[in-house]
VEXTOR-758225 format. One line per 5 residues: number of its first residue (from 1); their letters; for each residue x, y, z of N, C-alpha, C. Coordinates in steps of 0.1 Angstrom, whole numbers. Last residue first. Layout:
NUM) a) X,Y,Z,X,Y,Z,X,Y,Z ~ ...;
end
This chain:
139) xxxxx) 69,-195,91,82,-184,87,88,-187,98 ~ 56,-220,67,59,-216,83,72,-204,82 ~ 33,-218,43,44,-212,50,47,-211,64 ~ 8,-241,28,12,-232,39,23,-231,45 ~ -4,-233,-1,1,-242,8,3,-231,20;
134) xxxxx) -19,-231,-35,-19,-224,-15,-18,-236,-10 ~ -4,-224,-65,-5,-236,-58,-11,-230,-41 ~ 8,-214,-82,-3,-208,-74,-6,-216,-64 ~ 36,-204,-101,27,-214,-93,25,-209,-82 ~ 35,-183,-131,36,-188,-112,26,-200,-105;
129) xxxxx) 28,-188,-157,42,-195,-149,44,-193,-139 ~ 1,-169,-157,4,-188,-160,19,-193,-152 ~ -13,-151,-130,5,-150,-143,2,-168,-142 ~ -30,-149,-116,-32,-147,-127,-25,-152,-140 ~ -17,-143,-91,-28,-159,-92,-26,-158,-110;
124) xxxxx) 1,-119,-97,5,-131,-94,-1,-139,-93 ~ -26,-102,-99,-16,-105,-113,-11,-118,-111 ~ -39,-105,-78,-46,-106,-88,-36,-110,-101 ~ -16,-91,-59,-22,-106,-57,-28,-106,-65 ~ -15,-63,-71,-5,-73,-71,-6,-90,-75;
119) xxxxx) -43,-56,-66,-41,-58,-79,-25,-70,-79 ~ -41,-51,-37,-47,-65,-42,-44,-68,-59 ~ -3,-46,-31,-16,-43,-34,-27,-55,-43 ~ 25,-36,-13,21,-47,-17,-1,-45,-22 ~ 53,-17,-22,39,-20,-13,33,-30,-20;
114) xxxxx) 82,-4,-10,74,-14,-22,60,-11,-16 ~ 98,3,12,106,-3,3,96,-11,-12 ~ 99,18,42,92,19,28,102,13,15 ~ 114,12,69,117,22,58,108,14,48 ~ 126,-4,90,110,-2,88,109,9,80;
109) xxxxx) 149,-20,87,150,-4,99,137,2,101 ~ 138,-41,71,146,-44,86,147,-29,98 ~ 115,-28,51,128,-34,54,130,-37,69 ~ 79,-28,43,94,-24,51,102,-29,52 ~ 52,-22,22,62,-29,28,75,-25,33;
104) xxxxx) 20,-15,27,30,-12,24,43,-24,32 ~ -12,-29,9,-1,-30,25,18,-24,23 ~ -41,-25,8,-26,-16,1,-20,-22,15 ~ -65,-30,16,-63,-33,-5,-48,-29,-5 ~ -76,-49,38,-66,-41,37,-67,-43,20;
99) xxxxx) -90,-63,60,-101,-54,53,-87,-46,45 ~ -77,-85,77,-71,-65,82,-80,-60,75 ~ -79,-109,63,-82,-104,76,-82,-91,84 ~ -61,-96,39,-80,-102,37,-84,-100,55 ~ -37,-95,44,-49,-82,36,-60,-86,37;
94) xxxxx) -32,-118,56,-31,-104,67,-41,-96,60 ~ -36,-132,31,-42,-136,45,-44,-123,56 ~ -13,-122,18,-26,-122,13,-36,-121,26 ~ 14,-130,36,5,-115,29,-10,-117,31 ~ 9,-154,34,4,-150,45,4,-135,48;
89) xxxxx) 16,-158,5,4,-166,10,-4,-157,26 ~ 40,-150,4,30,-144,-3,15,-146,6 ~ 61,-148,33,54,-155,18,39,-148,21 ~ 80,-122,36,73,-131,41,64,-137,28 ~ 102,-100,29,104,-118,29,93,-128,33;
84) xxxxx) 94,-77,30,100,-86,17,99,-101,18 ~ 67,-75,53,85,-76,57,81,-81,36 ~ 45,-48,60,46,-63,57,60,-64,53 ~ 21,-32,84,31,-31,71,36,-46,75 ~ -9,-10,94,0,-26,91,11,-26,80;
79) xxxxx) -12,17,98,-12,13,91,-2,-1,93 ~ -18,42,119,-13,29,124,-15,17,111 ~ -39,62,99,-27,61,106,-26,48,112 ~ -51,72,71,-54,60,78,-40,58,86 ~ -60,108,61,-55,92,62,-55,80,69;
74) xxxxx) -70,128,64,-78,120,58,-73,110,57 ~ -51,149,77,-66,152,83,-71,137,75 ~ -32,143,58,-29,143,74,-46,141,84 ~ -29,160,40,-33,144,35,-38,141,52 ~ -46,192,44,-35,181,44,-41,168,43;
69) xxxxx) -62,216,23,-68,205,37,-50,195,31 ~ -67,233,6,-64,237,17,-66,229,31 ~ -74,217,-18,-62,225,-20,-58,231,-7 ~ -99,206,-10,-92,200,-11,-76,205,-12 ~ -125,219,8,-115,222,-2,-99,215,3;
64) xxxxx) -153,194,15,-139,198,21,-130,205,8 ~ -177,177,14,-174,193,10,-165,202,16 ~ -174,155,23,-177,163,31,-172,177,30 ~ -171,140,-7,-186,140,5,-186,148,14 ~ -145,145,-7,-154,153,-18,-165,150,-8;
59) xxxxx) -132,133,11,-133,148,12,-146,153,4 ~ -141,105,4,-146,109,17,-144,127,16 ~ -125,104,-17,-137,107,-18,-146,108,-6 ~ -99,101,-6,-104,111,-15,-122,111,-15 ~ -103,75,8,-103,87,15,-103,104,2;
54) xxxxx) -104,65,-18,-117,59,-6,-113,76,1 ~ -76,64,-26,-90,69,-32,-103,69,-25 ~ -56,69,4,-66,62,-3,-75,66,-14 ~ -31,71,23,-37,81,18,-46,75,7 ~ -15,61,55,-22,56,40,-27,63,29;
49) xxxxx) 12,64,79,-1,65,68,-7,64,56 ~ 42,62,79,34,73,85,14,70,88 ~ 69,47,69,51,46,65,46,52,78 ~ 97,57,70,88,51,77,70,57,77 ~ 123,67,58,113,65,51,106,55,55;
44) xxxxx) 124,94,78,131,86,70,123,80,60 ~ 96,104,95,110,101,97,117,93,87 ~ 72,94,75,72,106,85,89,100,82 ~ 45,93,46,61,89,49,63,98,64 ~ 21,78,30,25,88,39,37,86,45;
39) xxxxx) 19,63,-2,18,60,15,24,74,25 ~ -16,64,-22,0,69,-17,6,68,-3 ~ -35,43,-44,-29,51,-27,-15,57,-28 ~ -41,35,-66,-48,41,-59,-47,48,-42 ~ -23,51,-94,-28,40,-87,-37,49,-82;
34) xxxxx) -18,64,-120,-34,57,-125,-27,44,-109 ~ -2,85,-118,5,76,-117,-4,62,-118 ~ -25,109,-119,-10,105,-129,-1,93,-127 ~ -40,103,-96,-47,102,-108,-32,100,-118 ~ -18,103,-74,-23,94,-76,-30,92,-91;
29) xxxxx) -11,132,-77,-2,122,-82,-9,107,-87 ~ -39,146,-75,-30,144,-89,-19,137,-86 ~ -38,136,-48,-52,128,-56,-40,131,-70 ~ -17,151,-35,-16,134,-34,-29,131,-46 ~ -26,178,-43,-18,173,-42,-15,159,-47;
24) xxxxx) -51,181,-26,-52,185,-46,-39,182,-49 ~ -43,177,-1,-54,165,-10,-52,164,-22 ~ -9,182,4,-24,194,0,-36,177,-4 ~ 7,171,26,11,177,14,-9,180,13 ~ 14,171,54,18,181,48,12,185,40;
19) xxxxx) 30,141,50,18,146,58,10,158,56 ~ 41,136,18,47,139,37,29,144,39 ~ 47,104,2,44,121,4,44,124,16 ~ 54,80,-23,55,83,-9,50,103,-10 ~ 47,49,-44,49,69,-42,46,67,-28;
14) xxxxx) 74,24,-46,61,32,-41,60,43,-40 ~ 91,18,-76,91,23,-58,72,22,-56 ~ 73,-17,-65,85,-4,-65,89,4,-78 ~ 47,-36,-59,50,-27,-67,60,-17,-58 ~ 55,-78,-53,52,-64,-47,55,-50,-59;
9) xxxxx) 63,-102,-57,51,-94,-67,50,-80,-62 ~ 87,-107,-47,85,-112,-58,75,-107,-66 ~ 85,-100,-19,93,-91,-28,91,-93,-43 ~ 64,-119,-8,61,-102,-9,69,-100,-21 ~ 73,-149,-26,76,-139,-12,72,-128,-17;
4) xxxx) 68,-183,-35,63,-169,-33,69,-162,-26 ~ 81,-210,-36,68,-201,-26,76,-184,-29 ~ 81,-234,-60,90,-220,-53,80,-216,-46 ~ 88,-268,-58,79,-258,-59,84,-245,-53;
end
């Protein structure tokens, strides 16, 4: 039986953007690339923060102009991130205990390398020739 790892379902690249960048910004990438987050990048390419459709629509509720407000003011900082190699299974587990739909994923220097999203885990239970099988991974 194969186990699963992050790397195997995770989506790359991931859109990335700087802190910086405008709402009216990150929401048109997001609407043209039909996801639902972009990860905020600071130093190299270390996940910064989250940038959400959830938190889009927090601006629009607070009658915020979007074209003159940063991602910065609306994101979710200390954002959890998740290694390529860890099994799927305890992916999943972290997203469901953390309340999390988007976990970005890092390499060994902690650079953005994918992200891992519930639609991901949806496709991989879903795909017939992955075995789905939940067992449990010791790492």
């Amino acid at each position: 039986m194969t186990k699963l790892r992050v790397k195997d379902v995770m989506t790359t690249p991931m859109l990335t953007l700087e802190a910086e960048t405008s709402i009216t910004e990150a929401a048109d990438a997001m609407r043209k690339a039909t996801i639902k987050s972009v990860v905020v990048v600071g130093e190299g390419c270390r996940p910064a923060g989250i940038f959400t459709s959830t938190d889009a629509l927090s601006v629009i509720a607070d009658n915020i102009p979007a074209d003159e407000t940063a991602v910065q003011e609306y994101m979710t900082t200390g954002v959890e991130t998740v290694s390529p190699d860890v099994a799927l299974t305890a992916a999943a587990e972290q997203m469901h205990d953390g309340g999390y739909s988007h976990l970005p994923v890092t390499d060994a220097d902690d650079d953005g390398v994918g992200i891992l999203t519930k639609t991901d885990l949806a496709e991989a239970v879903s795909d017939p020739t992955t075995d789905t099988s939940v067992t449990t991974v010791n790492e």
